[in-house]
C-alpha positions in Angstrom: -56.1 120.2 171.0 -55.6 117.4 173.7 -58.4 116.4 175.6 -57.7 114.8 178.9 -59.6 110.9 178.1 -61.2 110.6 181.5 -62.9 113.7 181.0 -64.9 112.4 177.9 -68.2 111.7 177.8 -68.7 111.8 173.6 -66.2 110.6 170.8 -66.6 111.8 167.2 -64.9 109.7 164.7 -63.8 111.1 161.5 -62.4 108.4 159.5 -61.1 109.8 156.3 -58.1 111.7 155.4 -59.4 113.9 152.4 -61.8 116.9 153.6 -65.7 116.3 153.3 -68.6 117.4 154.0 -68.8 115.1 157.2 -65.2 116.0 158.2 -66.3 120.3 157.9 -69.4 119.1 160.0 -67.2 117.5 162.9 -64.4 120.7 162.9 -67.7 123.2 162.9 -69.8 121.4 165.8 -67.1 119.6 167.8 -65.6 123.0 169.6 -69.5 124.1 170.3 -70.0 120.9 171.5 -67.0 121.2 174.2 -68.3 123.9 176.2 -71.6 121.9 176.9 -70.0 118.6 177.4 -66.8 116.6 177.4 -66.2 115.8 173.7 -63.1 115.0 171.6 -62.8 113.8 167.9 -60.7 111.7 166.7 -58.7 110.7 163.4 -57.0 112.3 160.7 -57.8 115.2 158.7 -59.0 117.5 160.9 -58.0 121.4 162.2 -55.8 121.9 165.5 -58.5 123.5 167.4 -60.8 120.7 167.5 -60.7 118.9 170.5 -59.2 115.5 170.0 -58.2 112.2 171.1 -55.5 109.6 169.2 -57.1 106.8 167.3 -55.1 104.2 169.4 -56.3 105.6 172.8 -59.8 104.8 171.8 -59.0 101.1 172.1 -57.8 102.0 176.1 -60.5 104.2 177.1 -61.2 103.2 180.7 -64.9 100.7 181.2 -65.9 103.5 184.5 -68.6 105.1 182.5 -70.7 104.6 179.6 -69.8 107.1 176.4 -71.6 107.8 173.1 -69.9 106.9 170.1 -71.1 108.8 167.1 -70.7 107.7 163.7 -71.5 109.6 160.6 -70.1 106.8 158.0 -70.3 102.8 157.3 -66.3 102.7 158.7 -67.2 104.8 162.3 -70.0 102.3 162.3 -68.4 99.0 161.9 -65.2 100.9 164.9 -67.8 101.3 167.1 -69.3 98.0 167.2 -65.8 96.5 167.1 -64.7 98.7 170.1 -68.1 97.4 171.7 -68.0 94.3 171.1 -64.2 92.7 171.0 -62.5 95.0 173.2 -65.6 95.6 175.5 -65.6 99.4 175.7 -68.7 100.4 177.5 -70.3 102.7 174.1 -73.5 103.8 173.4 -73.2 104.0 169.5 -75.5 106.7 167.4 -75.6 107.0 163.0 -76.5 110.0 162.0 -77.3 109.6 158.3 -77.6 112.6 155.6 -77.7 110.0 152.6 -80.7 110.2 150.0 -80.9 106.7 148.8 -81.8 103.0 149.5 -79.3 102.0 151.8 -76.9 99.3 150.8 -77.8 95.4 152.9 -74.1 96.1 154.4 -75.2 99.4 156.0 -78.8 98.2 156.7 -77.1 95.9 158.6 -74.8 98.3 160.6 -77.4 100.2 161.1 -79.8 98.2 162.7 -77.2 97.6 165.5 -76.7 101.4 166.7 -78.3 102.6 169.6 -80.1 105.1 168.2 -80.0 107.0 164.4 -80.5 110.8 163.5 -81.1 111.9 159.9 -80.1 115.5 158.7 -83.5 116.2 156.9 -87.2 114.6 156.6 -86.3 113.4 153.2 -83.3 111.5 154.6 -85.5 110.0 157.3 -87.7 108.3 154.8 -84.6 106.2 153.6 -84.1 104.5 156.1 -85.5 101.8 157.8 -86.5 102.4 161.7 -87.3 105.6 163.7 -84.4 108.5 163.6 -84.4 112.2 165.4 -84.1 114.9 162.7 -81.4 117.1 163.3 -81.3 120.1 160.6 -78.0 121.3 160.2 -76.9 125.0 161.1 -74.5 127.5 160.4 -73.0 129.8 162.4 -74.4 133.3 161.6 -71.7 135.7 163.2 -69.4 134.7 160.3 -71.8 134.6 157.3 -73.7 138.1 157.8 -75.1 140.9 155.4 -72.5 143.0 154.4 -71.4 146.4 155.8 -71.3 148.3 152.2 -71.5 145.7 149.3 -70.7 148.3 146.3 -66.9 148.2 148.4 -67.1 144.7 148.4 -67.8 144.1 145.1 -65.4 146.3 143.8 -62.6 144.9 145.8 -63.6 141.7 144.1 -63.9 143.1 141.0 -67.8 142.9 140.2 -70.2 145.6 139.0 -71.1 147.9 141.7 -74.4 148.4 140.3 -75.6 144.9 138.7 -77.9 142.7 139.8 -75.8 139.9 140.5 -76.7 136.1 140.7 -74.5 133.3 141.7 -74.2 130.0 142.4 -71.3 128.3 143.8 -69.5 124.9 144.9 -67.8 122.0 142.8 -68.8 122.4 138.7 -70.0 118.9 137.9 -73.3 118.1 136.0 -74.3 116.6 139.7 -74.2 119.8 141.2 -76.4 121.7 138.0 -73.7 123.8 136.6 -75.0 123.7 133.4 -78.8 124.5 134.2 -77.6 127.7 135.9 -75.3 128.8 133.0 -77.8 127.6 130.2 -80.6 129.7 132.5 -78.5 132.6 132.7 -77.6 132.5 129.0 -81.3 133.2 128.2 -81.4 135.8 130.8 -78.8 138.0 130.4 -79.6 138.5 126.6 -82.3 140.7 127.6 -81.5 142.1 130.7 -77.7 144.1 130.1 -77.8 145.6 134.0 -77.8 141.2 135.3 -74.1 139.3 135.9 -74.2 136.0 136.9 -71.0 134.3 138.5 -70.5 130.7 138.6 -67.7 129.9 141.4 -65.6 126.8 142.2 -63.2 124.5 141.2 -63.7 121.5 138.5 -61.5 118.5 139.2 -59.6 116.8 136.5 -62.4 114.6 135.3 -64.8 117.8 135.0 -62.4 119.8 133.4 -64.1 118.8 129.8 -67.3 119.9 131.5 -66.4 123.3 132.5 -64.6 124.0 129.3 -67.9 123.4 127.5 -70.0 126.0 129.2 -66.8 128.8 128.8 -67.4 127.8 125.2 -71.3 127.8 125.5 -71.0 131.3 127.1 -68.5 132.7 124.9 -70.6 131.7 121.8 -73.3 133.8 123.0 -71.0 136.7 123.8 -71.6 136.8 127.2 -68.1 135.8 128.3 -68.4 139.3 130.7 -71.1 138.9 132.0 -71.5 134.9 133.0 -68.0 135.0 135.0 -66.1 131.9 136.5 -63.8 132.9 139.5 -62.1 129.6 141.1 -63.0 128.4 144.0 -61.7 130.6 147.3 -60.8 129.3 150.7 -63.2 128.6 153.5 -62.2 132.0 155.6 -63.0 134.2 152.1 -66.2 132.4 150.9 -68.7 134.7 153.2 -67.6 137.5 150.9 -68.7 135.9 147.7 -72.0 135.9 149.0 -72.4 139.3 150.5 -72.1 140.4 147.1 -75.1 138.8 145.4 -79.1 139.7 145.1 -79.7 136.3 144.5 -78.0 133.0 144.9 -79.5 130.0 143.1 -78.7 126.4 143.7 -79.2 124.3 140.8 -78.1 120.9 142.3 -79.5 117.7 140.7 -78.7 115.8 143.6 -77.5 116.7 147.4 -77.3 115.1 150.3 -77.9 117.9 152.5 -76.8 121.2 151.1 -75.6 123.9 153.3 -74.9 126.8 150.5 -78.7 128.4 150.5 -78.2 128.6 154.3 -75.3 130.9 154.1 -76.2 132.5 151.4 -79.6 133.4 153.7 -77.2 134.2 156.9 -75.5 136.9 154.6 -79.5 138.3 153.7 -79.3 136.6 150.4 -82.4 134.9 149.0 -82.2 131.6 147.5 -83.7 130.2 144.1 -83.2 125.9 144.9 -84.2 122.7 143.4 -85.8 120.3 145.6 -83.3 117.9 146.6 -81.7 117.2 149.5 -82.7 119.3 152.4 -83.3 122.5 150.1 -87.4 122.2 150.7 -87.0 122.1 154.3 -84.4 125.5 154.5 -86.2 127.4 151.6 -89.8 129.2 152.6 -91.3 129.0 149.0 -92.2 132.6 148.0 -90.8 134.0 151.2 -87.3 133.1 151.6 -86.8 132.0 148.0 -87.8 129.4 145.5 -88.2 126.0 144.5 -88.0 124.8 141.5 -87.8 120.6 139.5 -84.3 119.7 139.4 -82.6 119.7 136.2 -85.3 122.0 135.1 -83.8 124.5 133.2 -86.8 126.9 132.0 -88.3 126.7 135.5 -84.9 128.1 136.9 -84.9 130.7 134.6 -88.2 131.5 135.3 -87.5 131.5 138.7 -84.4 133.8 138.6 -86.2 136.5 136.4 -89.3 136.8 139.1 -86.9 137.6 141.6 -84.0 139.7 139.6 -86.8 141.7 137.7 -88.6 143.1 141.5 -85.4 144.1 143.1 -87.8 145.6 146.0 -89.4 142.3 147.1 -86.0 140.5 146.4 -84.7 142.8 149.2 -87.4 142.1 151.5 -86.8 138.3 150.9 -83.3 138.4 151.7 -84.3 140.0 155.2 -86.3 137.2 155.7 -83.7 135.1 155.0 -81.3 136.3 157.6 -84.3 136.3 160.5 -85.1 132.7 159.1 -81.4 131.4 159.6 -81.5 133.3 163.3 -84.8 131.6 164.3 -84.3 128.0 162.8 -80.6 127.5 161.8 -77.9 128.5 163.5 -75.3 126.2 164.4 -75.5 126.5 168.1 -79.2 125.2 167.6 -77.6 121.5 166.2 -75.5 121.6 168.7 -77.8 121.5 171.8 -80.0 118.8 169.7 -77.1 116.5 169.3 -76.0 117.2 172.8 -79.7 116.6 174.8 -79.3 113.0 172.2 -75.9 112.6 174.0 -77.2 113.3 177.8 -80.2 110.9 176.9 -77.8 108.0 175.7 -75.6 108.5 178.5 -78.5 108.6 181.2 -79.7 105.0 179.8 -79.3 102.3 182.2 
């Protein structure tokens, strides 16, 4: 979607070809974004609604008014101060940063030069080395919802009606704790024959030894149907997948943000999450969920069982769970934050 240039008072770059995380974020927030103020993306990879602008018209935007240039990598970064500073356009340039480590000197340096910096999470804020707005992300909670009738839906996807199903989803890598959920619910499922546990997503090439393993791992202990592996759905179908469960876990060893416990708690799921990336800041420990040491794999399983053994109170939690995401997290929320940052950068003199 064409935006006319004049009538842009925000440009969000996305500056890589292959979908991201950071590319998702600009297609979900962008189109919110453009019915509270002039904005337009621009650069490859992302969807035709998305209001947008060419790369090369950036370098001919008009010097009549001050926008805001927001970056959300080291490239947009460096753009920015190049549009800025050789071909003079009049930009007010904002970071936001959802990395978890000790920045490299290169981006310490780009850093330091933007106008202002917004971190996705209090733990992200800590890495870095001036002041930044926190800006949770949301999600938007028309389109991940409790289910109508989940017995239907799990038997058009082919699950037990009746199990207490636990999942946990996303790429299946050793970074993302594939193996601490399946060795967990290995010594689970042994004793409890009414629990399934469902492991979703796609393993690249250089994982494929990985997932392999656990199949094996899972076979040995004859559990082969009831520790399943779907592949990895589309966007448009993934809402489903989490209407079904009673629990979803995220056993991540490291994340830079993290949005899966956030849908999963949009569809009235509770969530069982190791404290990395933003998970300690979305989960209410006890309440929404529970938050266990990364990598930890007896403390996940201990975790899983205190919820999948009191199917009442995992019930109530998953109620919480919805109200929490309607209170705190819904995507229209991060979209007025970013856009008050935008209206206060513009009004600078």
């Amino acid at each position: 979607m064409r935006i006319d240039p004049s009538k842009i008072e925000v440009i969000a770059p996305n500056l890589k070809r292959r979908l991201s995380g950071v590319t998702a974020t600009i297609a979900r927030l962008v189109p919110i974004q453009a019915e509270m103020i002039g904005i337009a993306a621009t650069g490859p990879g992302l969807p035709a609604d998305v209001p947008h602008l060419p790369l090369w018209r950036c370098f001919l935007l008009s010097r009549d008014r001050v926008r805001v240039w927001h970056a959300r990598r080291n490239t947009e970064m460096l753009l920015g101060l190049v549009l800025r500073g050789v071909f003079r356009r009049r930009l007010r340039l904002l970071f936001t940063s959802a990395s978890q480590r000790r920045h490299s000197r290169y981006s310490k340096w780009l850093i330091a030069r933007m106008d202002r910096v917004i971190a996705t999470s209090q733990k992200t804020a800590a890495y870095l080395d001036r002041p930044a707005d926190v800006v949770l992300h949301g999600i938007g909670a028309e389109g991940f919802s409790p289910p109508g009738d989940r017995r239907a839906l799990r038997r058009a996807l082919g699950l037990p009606e009746d199990a207490i199903i636990f999942g946990c989803y996303g790429r299946i890598r050793a970074q993302k704790g594939t193996d601490a959920f399946v060795h967990a619910a290995i010594r689970l499922l042994r004793d409890r024959p009414g629990a399934v546990a469902v492991a979703m997503g796609r393993a690249t090439a250089e994982h494929a030894a990985f997932l392999s393993a656990l199949k094996d791992e899972v076979a040995a202990a004859g559990l082969s149907d009831r520790i399943l592996f779907p592949p990895e759905v589309t966007v448009d179908r993934i809402a489903d997948w989490y209407r079904v469960l009673d629990l979803y876990v995220a056993p991540q060893r490291w994340e830079g943000f993290g949005l899966t416990p956030l849908e999963a708690m949009a569809c009235g799921v509770p969530v069982v999450a190791t404290r990395v990336g933003a998970f300690e800041e979305l989960v209410d420990d006890g309440t929404t969920g529970t938050l266990v040491p990364p990598g930890d794999v007896e403390a996940l399983a201990v975790a899983i069982s205190g919820w999948i053994d009191t199917p009442g109170r995992m019930a109530d939690a998953g109620c919480a769970a919805r109200q929490q995401v309607l209170s705190r997290h819904r995507i229209e929320g991060e979209a007025e934050r970013l856009v008050s940052i935008y209206r206060e950068l513009l009004s600078r003199e």
